[in-house]
C-alpha positions as CSV (number, residue, x, y, z in Angstrom):
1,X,179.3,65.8,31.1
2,X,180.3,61.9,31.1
3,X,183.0,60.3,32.2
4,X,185.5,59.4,29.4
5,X,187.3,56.1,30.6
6,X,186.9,53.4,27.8
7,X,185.0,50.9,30.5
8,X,182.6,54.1,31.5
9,X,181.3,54.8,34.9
10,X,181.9,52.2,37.5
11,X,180.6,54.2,40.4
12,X,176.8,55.8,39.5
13,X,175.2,57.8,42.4
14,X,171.4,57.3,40.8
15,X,169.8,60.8,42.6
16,X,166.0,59.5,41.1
17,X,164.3,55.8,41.1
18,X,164.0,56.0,36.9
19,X,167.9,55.7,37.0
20,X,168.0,52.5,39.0
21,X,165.5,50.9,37.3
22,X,167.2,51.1,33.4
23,X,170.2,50.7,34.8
24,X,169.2,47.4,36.9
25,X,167.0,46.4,33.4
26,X,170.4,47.0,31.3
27,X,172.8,44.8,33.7
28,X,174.9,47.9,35.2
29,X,173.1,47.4,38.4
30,X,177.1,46.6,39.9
31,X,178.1,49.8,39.0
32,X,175.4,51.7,40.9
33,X,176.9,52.6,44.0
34,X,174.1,54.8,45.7
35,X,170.7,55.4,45.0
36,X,168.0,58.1,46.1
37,X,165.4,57.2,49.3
38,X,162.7,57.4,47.2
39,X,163.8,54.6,44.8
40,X,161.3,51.6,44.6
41,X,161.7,50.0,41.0
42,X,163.4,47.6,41.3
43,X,162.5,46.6,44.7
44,X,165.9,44.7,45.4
45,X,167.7,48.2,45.0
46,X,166.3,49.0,48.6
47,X,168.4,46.3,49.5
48,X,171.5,46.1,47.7
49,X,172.3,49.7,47.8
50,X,173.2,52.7,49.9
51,X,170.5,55.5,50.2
52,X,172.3,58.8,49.8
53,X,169.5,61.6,48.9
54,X,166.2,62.2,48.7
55,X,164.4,63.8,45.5
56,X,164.1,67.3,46.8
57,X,167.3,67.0,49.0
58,X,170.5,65.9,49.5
59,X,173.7,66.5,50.7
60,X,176.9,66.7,48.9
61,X,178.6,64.6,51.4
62,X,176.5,61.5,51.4
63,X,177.0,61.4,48.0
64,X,180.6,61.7,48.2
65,X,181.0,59.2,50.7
66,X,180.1,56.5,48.1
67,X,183.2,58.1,46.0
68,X,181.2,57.7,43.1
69,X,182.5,58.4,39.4
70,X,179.4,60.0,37.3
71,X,176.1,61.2,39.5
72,X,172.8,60.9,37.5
73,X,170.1,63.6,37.8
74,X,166.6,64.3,37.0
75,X,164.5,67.9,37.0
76,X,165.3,71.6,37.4
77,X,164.8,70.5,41.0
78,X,168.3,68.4,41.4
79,X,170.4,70.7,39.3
80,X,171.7,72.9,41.9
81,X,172.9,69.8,43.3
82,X,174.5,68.0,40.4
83,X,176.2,71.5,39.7
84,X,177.7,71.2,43.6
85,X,178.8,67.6,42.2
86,X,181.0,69.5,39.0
87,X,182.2,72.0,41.5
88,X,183.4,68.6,43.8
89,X,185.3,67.2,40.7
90,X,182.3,64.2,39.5
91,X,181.3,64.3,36.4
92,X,177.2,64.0,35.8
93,X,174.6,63.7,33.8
94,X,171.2,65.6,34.0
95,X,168.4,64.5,32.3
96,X,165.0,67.1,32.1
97,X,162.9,64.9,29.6
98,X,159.0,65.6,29.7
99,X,157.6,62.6,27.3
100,X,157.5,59.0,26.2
101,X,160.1,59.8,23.7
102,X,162.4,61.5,26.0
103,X,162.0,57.9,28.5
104,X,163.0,56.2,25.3
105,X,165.8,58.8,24.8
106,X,167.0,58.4,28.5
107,X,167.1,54.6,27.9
108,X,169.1,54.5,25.1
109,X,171.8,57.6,26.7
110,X,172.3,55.6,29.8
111,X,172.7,52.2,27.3
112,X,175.9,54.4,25.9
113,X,177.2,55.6,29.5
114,X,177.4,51.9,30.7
115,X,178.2,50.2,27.3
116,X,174.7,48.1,27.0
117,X,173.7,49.7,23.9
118,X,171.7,46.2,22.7
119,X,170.2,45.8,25.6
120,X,168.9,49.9,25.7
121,X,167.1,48.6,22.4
122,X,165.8,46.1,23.6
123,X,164.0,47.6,26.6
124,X,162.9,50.7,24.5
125,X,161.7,48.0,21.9
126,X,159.4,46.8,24.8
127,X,158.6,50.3,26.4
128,X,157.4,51.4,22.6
129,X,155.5,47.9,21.9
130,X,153.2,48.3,25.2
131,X,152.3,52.0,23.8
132,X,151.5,50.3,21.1
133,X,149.3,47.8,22.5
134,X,147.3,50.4,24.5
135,X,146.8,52.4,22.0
136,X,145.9,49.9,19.3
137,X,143.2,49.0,22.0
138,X,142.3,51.8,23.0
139,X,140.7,52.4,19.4
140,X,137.8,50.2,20.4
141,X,136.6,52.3,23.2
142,X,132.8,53.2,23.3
143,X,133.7,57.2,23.9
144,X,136.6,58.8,24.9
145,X,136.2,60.1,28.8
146,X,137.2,63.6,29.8
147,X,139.9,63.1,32.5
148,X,141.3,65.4,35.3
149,X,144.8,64.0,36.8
150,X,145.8,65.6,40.2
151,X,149.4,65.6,41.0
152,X,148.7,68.1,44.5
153,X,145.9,69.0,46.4
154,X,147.1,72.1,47.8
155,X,147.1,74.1,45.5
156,X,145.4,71.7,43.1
157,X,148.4,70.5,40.4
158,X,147.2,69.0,36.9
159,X,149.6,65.7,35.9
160,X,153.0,66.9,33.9
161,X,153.5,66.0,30.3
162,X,153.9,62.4,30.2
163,X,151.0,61.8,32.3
164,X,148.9,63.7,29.8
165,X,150.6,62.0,27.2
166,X,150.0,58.9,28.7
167,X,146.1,59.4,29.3
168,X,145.7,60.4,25.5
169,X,147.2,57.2,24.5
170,X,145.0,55.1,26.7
171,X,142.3,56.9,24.5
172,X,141.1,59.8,27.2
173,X,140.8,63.5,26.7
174,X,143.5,65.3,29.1
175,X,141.0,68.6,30.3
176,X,144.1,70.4,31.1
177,X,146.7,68.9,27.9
178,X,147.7,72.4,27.1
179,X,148.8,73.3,31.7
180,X,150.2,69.8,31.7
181,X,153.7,70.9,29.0
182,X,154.3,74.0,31.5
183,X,156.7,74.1,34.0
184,X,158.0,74.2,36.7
185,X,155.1,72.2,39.0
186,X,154.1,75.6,40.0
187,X,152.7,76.7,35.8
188,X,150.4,73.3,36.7
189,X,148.4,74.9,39.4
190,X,144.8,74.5,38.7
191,X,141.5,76.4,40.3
192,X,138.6,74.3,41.4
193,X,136.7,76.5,40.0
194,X,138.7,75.6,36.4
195,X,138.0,71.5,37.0
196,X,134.0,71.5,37.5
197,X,133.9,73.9,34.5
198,X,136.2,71.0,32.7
199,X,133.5,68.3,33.8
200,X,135.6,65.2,33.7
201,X,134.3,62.5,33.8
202,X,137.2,60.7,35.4
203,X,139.1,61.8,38.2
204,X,142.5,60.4,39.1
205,X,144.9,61.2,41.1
206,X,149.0,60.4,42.6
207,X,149.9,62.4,45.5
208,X,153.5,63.0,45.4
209,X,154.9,61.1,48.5
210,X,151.2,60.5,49.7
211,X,148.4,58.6,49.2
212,X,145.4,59.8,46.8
213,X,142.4,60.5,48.8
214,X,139.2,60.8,46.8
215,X,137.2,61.4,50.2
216,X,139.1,64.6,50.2
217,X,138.4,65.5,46.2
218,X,134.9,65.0,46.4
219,X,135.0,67.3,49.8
220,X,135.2,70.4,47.9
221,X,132.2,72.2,47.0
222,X,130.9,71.1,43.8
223,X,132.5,67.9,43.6
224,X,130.3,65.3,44.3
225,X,127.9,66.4,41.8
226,X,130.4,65.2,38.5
227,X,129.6,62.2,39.1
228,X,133.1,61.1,37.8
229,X,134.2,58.0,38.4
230,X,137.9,58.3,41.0
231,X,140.5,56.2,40.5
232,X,143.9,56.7,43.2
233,X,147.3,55.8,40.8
234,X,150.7,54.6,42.7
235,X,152.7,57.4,42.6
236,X,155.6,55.5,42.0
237,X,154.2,53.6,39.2
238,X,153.7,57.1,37.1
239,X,155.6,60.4,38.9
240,X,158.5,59.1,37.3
241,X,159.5,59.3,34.0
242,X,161.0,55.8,33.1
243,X,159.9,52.0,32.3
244,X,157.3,52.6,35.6
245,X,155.5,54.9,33.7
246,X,154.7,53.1,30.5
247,X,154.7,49.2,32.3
248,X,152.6,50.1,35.0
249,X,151.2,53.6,35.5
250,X,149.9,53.5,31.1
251,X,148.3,50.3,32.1
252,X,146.5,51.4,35.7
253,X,145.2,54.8,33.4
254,X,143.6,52.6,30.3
255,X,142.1,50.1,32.6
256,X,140.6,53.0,34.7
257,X,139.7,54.9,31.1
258,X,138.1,51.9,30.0
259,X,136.3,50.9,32.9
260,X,135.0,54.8,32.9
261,X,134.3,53.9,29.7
262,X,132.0,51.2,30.6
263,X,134.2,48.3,29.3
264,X,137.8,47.1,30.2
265,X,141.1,46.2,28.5
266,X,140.6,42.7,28.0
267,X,137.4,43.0,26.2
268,X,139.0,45.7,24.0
269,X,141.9,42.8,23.5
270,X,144.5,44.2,25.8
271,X,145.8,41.8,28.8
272,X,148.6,43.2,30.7
C-alpha cells in the first residue's frame, strides 16, 4: 500500500539502511523523516536523521513520533511491525526481494513512490554495469574456487540468495547455492560436519552485527586442515540487499575470489 497524494510520500520512516541509501542516491533524502539504528549507507544519514528502530525491533511509537506518511519495510522479520503501522492508519511498503534483480526492482519501486523515476534508472544503470564488469572479469580467472559464506556462527548460517548470487558472478562456486534460496535464516543452518565435506577453498564470512572472526572458524575441529584461504566481509557492505551490496560487498567477494584464485581484479582488468 502507497500513499496516493499526487506529490507522494513526504514523511518516509526507512525501517532498514537499503531504504536510506536509494532514497539519499535518488534526491528524496528530505523526505526521509526517520531511519533505522543500523543504517550506515550513507554515512551523513547518522547525522541528519532521527533513529527510530532497530532491524529486529522497534516500537510503534517512535515511529509515530516522526508522524511519518508511508513506512518502508524489509523481511518477514519487520512485517509484524509494518502491519501494526496499517492498523495505526500509515500506509507502507514491504519489500521481501532475495536477488540482484529484486535490488534493481526495489530501486526503480521507490523511484515511483518519490517521483525520481530517471534518476531510479540511472542508479540501476550503474548497479547492472558493475555486475557487468565483474563478471566480464571474472571470465579470466585461472579456476573457479569453491566458497563457503558464513552469515552465523551459532548455529553455522550459509549467506542468503544474493550473497550466493553475488559469489557466482565474481566467478566462485557457492558449496551451499541450493541452502542459500531457503528461508527464513533458520532453512540456512549448516552442520560442520556439511562444510569440511564441501572443502572450500575460500572461507568468508559477515557476522550479523559482529565482527567475522576466522580465529574462531578455524577453531573447530577439522578446520585448519582446508587450508582455505579466510577472508572477513563488512557486514554492512553485503547483509543488505541494496546498492551496498553490488558497489561494495560484489567487489570485496571477487577481489577475495581472485586473490584465492592466485591473481587479482586488476590483472583480470577490473579496477574498482
Amino acid at each position: 500500500m502507497t500513499t496516493t497524494t499526487l506529490q507522494g510520500p513526504q514523511r518516509i520512516a526507512c525501517l532498514s539502511t537499503e531504504s536510506v541509501d536509494v532514497l539519499y542516491r535518488l534526491g528524496a533524502q528530505d523526505r526521509i523523516a526517520g531511519i533505522s539504528g543500523f543504517t550506515v549507507y550513507p554515512p551523513q544519514a547518522r547525522e541528519e536523521k532521527t533513529k527510530i528502530s532497530g532491524f529486529k525491533t522497534g516500537k510503534l511509537e517512535r515511529i509515530l513520533d516522526v508522524q511519518p506518511d508511508l513506512v518502508i519495510g524489509f523481511s518477514e522479520v519487520q512485517r509484524p511491525l509494518l502491519d501494526a503501522c496499517l492498523e495505526a492508519g500509515v500506509d507502507v511498503l514491504w519489500f521481501n526481494h532475495r536477488s540482484l534483480a529484486g535490488v534493481s526492482d526495489m530501486v526503480r519501486h521507490l523511484g515511483q513512490v518519490v517521483q525520481r523515476t530517471e534518476a531510479a534508472e540511472a542508479l540501476v544503470a550503474d548497479l547492472e554495469a558493475r555486475q557487468a564488469q565483474v563478471a566480464q572479469a571474472a571470465q579470466g580467472l585461472p579456476f573457479k574456487p569453491r566458497v563457503y559464506f558464513e552469515e552465523w556462527h551459532s548455529p553455522l548460517i550459509c549467506g542468503i540468495a544474493w550473497i550466493s548470487e553475488i559469489i557466482q558472478l565474481a566467478g566462485g562456486i557457492d558449496v551451499f547455492a541450493n541452502t542459500a534460496q531457503r528461508f527464513p535464516s533458520r532453512e540456512r543452518a549448516v552442520t560442520p560436519e556439511q562444510v569440511l565435506a564441501a572443502e572450500p577453498q575460500l572461507i568468508m564470512g559477515a557476522w550479523c552485527g559482529q565482527r567475522f572472526e576466522p580465529e574462531k572458524v578455524l577453531a573447530r575441529e577439522g578446520f585448519p586442515a582446508l587450508n582455505a584461504l579466510m577472508q572477513d566481509i563488512p557486514s554492512s557492505d553485503i547483509l543488505s540487499p541494496g546498492p551496498a551490496a553490488i558497489e561494495r560487498g560484489l567487489v570485496h567477494i571477487f577481489d577475495a575470489i581472485a586473490r584465492c584464485a592466485g591473481t587479482t581484479p586488476q590483472a583480470l582488468g577490473f579496477d574498482a
